[in-house]
Steps between C-alpha positions, in 0.01 A plus 500: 500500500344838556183571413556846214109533497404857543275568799075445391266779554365494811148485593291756573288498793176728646678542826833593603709324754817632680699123303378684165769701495833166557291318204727636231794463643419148598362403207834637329717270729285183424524574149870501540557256698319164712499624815381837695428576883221735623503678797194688548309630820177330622203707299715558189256250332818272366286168558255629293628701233829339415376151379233727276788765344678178391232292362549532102907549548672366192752307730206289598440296185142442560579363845324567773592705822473359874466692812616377804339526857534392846125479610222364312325857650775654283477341196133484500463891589748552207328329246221646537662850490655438162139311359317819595775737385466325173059481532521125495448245777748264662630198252467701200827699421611456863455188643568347848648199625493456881491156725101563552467653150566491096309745268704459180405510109695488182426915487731502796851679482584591849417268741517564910611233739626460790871348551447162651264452103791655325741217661298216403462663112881522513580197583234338250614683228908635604510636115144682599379530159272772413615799760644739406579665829491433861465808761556412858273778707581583891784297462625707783306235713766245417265197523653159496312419173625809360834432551481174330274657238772761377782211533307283265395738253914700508588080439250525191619835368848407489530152393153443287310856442705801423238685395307447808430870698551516907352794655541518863289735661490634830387804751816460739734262366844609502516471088876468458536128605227416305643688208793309546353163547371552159807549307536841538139654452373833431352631842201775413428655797137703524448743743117455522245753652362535802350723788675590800421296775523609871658233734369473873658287730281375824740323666539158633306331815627157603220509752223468249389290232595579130148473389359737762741754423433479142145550567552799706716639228230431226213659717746839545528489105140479443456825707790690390533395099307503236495172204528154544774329731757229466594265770802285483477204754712192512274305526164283412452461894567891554287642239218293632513636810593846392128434322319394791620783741452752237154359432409568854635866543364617161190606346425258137461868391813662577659187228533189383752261642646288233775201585729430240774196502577190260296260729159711393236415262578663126204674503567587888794609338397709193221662777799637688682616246207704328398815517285610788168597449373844469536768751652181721846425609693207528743331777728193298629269772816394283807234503813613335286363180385868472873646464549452154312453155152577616306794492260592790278745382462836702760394762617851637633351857756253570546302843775297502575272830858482369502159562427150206493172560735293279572098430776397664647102436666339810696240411518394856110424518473440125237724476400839346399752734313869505758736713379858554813742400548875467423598116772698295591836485399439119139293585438808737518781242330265262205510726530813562483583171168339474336852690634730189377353198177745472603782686662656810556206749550371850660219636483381901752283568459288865897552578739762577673729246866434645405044440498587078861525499517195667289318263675267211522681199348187302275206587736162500431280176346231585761223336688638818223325730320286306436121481694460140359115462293644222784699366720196443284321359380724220908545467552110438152474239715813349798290485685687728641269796728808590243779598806802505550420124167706450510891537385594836514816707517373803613168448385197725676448812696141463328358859186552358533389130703186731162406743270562179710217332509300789082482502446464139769207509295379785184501321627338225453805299916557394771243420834527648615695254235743590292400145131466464360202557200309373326591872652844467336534123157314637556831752551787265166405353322608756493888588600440901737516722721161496359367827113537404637388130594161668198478726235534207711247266554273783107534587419370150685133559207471744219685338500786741618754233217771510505485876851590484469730252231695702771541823765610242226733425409670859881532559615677211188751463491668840199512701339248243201321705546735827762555744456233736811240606273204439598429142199242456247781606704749250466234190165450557409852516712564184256219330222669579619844455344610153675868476684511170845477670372156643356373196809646308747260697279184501536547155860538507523181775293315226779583323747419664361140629473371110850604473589265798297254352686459170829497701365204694340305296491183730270500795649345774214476814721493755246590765340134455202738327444752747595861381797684666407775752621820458763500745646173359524697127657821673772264643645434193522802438646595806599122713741735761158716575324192676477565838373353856353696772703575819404655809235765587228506154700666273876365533604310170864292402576498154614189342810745384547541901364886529195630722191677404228610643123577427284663671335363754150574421488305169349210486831328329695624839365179643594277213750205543680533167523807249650526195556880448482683176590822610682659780620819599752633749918450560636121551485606906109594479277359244124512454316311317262626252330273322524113510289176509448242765605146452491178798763237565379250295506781158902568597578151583334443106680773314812536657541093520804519322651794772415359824798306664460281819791414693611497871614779649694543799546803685630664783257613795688789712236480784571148559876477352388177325434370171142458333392268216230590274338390196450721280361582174591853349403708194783670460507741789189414622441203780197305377535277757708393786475194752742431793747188490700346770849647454767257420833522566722493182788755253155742433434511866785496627609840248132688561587443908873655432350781313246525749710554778698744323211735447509473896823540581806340701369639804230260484685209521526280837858581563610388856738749712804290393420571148436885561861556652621227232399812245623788721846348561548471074330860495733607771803372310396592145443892660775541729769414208282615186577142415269373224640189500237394791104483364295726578228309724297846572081477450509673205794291318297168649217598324616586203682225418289211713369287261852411395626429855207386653308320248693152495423462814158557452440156406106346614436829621163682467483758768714732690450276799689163335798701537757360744784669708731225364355603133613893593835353636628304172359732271706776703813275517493492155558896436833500693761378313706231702847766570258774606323194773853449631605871489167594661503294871853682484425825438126524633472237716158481694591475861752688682669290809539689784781490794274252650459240259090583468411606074328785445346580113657791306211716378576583137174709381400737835634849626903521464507173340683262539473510923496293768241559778702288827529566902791690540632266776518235191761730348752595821858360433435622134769696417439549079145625392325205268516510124399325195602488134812445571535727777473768293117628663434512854234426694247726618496383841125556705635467840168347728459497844492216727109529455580526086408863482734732222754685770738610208571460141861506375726376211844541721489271823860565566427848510135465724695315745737754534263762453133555619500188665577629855168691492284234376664252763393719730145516401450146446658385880222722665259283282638175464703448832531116473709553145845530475594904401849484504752794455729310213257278266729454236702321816170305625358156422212538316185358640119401461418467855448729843741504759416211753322673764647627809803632279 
């Protein structure tokens, strides 16, 4: 039913902002109706003023009013806008609820969180009793969890909360969809305010590092601008050494270098964000965590690299990697917009002007590359077994909503029916992925809970405890660490290990007392990730059957087993980045129930002869493997067929019977186009030979066993008996001359089929020699008396009457004691000399 209340006063406030003057009008449409979209340009102030025009609306009913943000940096910067706009602190009328962070009272009416909190309220509490409103800010950044966010509160509206408001608000965001997503919504549209800002493009060197380009680029600025500059990097690994280069080149005076990404320290973080002091200027080193919702005070130059680095799941490796992509046309002007908010502008940007059109106009939501494991099952503790039931943008692709249910159905986590199940539930209570979920519950059966919960820890919170590979060095830094971040999520590990507790009640000690290592707890999260050194230091096999590598100069290059918690790269080339050693013995414990011995037998090409081993594999992974004596048998006997295949027909001890055997059926089967005889060519043997070869392979191990008499059945057995008694007719193998002496018919070399004879074996010959049933002659190699080539015809008849008076005259002067007579088709033939003195 629509809501007839007429629109509230609105609140006054000391300072303008550019959003001030969209409030009416989208306080009007909320008033009307329970859904509005907001497009506004970075700077308007909409995260800021919007949530503070509203509080007090009558359409709220004393319910509260939650902002949504991606970042913890975002949410906590805005909360603390709105407390100070207001003169109060943080947890009074705005609170905050972040992973790391909850300053709430019962004063509070609008409270700040970030999306991945507003999930987990949602589905708590699906009714979500007590708001009033939800606002989704920067949802132009089309974050997996806002995605699901916005599906699960649209699911509320309609079916349990009418009066719910939706306000989706955005700097780039093409509104209309959204609009429409929402039933039809009001789009307000605000044009903002801000300076002109002059664009400078430097161009593109593939020859040189990012980082010292960016630093040449910042040191021009410093001399030619005036005010505070902002950096965009893609990058923790590029800001730091933007830092260090810029730290050499540059006076402390000439301004402070400030680093800014989600990995940092909050109050690292607040530092960078702050204003600079005094009569000093200020260089922020930035992520793309500085291109929306925060404020940078006296930022008056942008430098954007044009480049962020973005997760990326690969079902192929099963992991989630960081790819480095060009930004959007829409992310660039968003940080270029950054260099306008206090006055005239300038923005350096390291490409070429013609590469913007180029650029995609939008970033790609991330439910388009994203491991949607969580996704699904937040969908099934919703109820939902069918995730495109729910309103989505961009809905899920079906592959990847298909491999999601195929490892929470693994992990025990969905039914067949794709429901929760009492593992999946004992998994929603935890706030982690599903993998670390089922690591820290499992951990608990053996007591090992708050060691698990401390890895689950250091790989959700980036950089936690360094950013070494060793992840027993990084969780022992993190317990020592006593920065507030650190101390924050040892709290929330705490946390999270009582929760696995109370879903495990039963302690199992399956370690016969002593406590799991940290590798052995990472493998159940991740049992495909266990992998055995290969190689040069460095060289690791998967238990999934993929390669990484590490570097070589870590320590944990060296080790014998790994079980990997994060990786980066394509399937083709993967580094590892951080992991934890384990021996034999650990693997051959904890993946007892994996490892499979067996005999293998295999073919070995160099020798062309089976090999027996024992051998006991995890997976893809050879733990072990110990030679056997080879016996004959159906196993064998196949792996030697196959074998031999892989080598070919050629390789095979045919005799010289057996070759022309296969050129006379080859002959035949060509000269008539006559399918009807096989096809005994290399290629056609080796195809097909362990079908006509391998009964005969009987008690065979080796190439060598094989017999001419096993090559002659097994070929006997491809001719069909009426082709045998057509083929001595047709093709036979010898050719009888005048003399009574055989001479073999040459099927496969030049001007096949010939005959190479003495021509004295052929005189009384008066019709030139065929086969297949007369109907091909003969190419005739005429020899000498000494066998040397003195012509080559396919008409004797006509030779005889024909050239041959000039070669008999050639070969008397050589060969005197021979008969050269004038008429041979009228001559006996012979083999022999005249007697001498004739």
């Amino acid at each position: 039913m629509t809501d007839t209340t007429p629109p509230f006063s609105l609140r006054r406030f000391a300072q303008a902002l550019p959003i001030d003057e969209a409030l009416p009008a989208l306080t009007s449409a909320l008033a009307a109706g329970p859904s509005a979209v907001l497009v506004a340009p970075p700077g308007a102030g909409k995260t800021t003023r919007v949530p503070l025009a509203l509080d007090g609306a009558p359409w709220l009913g004393g319910g509260k009013i939650l902002v949504l943000e991606p970042r913890r940096l975002a949410a906590r910067n805005a909360a603390a806008r709105m407390a100070a706009t207001l003169g109060e602190e943080i947890g009074e009328s705005v609170g905050l609820r972040a992973r790391l962070e909850t300053r709430v009272s019962k004063k509070t009416r609008i409270e700040v969180l970030t999306e991945g909190v507003f999930t987990r309220l949602i589905l708590d509490d699906p009714a979500l009793d007590g708001i009033g409103a939800i606002l989704f800010d920067e949802f132009h950044e089309r974050s997996l969890e806002a995605d699901l966010g916005l599906a699960l509160a649209r699911d509320t509206q309609t079916s349990l909360r009418p009066d719910l408001r939706l306000v989706v608000m955005s700097a780039t965001l093409a509104g209309k969809p959204v609009a429409e997503l929402l039933g039809g919504a009001p789009l307000v549209t605000s044009e903002g305010r801000s300076f002109p800002v002059e664009t400078r493009y430097l161009g593109k060197d593939p020859t040189r590092r990012l980082e010292d380009r960016m630093a040449d680029a910042i040191a021009r600025a410093l001399r030619a601008e005036t005010g505070s500059i902002l950096a965009f990097l893609p990058g923790q690994g590029e800001i730091r050494r933007t830092a260090e280069s810029l730290r050499e080149r540059l006076d402390p005076a000439d301004a402070i270098v400030a680093p800014l990404y989600g990995a940092l320290d909050r109050r690292d973080q607040d530092q960078a964000i702050a204003p600079a002091p005094p009569g000093a200027r200020k260089v922020v080193l930035a992520t793309a965590i500085a291109e929306t919702s925060l404020t940078i005070e006296g930022i008056r130059v942008v430098i954007d690299c044009g480049v962020a680095r973005v997760p990326r799941y690969d079902p192929d490796v099963g992991i989630t990697r960081l790819a480095t992509v060009r930004v959007s046309r829409a992310s660039a002007d968003q940080r270029r917009g950054r260099a306008g908010r206090l006055g005239l502008g300038v923005c350096y940007r390291l490409w070429d002007e013609a590469e913007t059109a180029s650029m995609p106009a939008f970033a790609e939501p991330e439910i388009r590359s994203a491991d949607l494991a969580p996704l699904l099952l937040d969908c099934a503790d919703w109820g939902v077994t069918d995730p495109w039931t729910l309103s989505w943008l961009d809905p899920p692709a079906t592959a990847a909503i298909d491999a999601a249910r195929e490892e929470l159905t693994n992990l025990g986590a969905l039914d067949a029916d794709g429901r929760l199940t009492e593992t999946g539930r004992s998994l929603r209570a935890l706030p982690l992925p599903p993998r670390l979920a089922v690591m820290v519950i499992q951990a608990a059966r053996v007591g090992a809970e708050r060691h698990a919960a401390d890895i689950a820890a250091v790989l959700v919170e980036r950089g936690l405890g360094g950013t070494g590979a060793n992840l027993d060095q990084r969780i022992e830094a993190f317990r020592r660490d006593r920065t507030p971040r650190a101390t924050d999520m040892r709290r929330l590990a705490e946390g999270w290990a009582k929760t696995a507790r109370a879903a495990s009640p039963t302690i199992n000690d399956a370690n016969d007392g002593e406590a799991p290592s940290t590798a052995a707890l990472l493998a159940l999260a991740f049992p495909e990730r266990i992998a055995k050194a290969r190689g040069p230091h460095g060289q690791f096999l998967l238990a999934n059957g993929r390669g990484a590598t590490m570097d070589a100069a870590e320590p944990l290059a060296r080790a014998p087993f790994l079980v990997i918690a994060e990786m980066q790269g394509t399937a083709a080339a993967t580094r590892i980045l951080l992991a934890a050693e384990s021996s034999d013995a650990e693997i051959a414990r904890l993946a007892r129930n994996r490892i499979a011995e067996r005999e293998e037998i295999v073919f070995d090409p160099a020798a062309a002869a089976i090999r027996t081993r024992r051998v006991r594999r995890l997976d893809a992974i050879t733990l072990s493997s110990d030679p056997r004596p080879p016996e004959p048998g159906p196993e064998s006997e196949a792996a030697l067929a196959q074998g031999l295949a892989a080598l070919g027909a050629q390789r095979l001890p045919w005799t010289k019977h057996q070759h022309q055997l296969r050129d006379r059926v080859a002959f035949l089967r060509n000269a008539a186009e006559d399918e009807t005889w096989p096809d005994l060519s290399d290629a056609a043997l080796t195809a097909a030979l362990p079908e006509w070869l391998g009964p005969y392979l009987s008690g065979k191990t080796r190439l060598a066993d094989i017999a001419a008499d096993d090559l002659a059945q097994a070929l006997d057995g491809l001719i069909p008996w009426p082709l045998k008694q057509r083929l001595d007719a047709e093709a036979p193998t010898h050719f009888e001359a005048p003399t009574g002496q055989r001479h073999p018919i040459d099927y496969n070399g030049p001007g096949a089929p010939a005959l190479h004879i003495r021509v004295q074996e052929l005189y009384s010959l008066t019709r030139h020699p065929t086969v297949a049933g007369g109907r091909l002659p003969l190419t005739l190699h005429l020899l000498s008396p000494a066998h040397r080539p003195i012509q080559v015809t396919r008409d004797l008849p006509g030779f005889w009457k024909g050239s041959w008076q000039s070669v008999k005259a050639e070969m008397k002067g050589r060969y005197p004691r021979h008969p050269w007579p004038d008429d041979p088709a009228a001559t006996a033939p012979t083999t022999r000399a005249k007697p001498r003195g004739t």
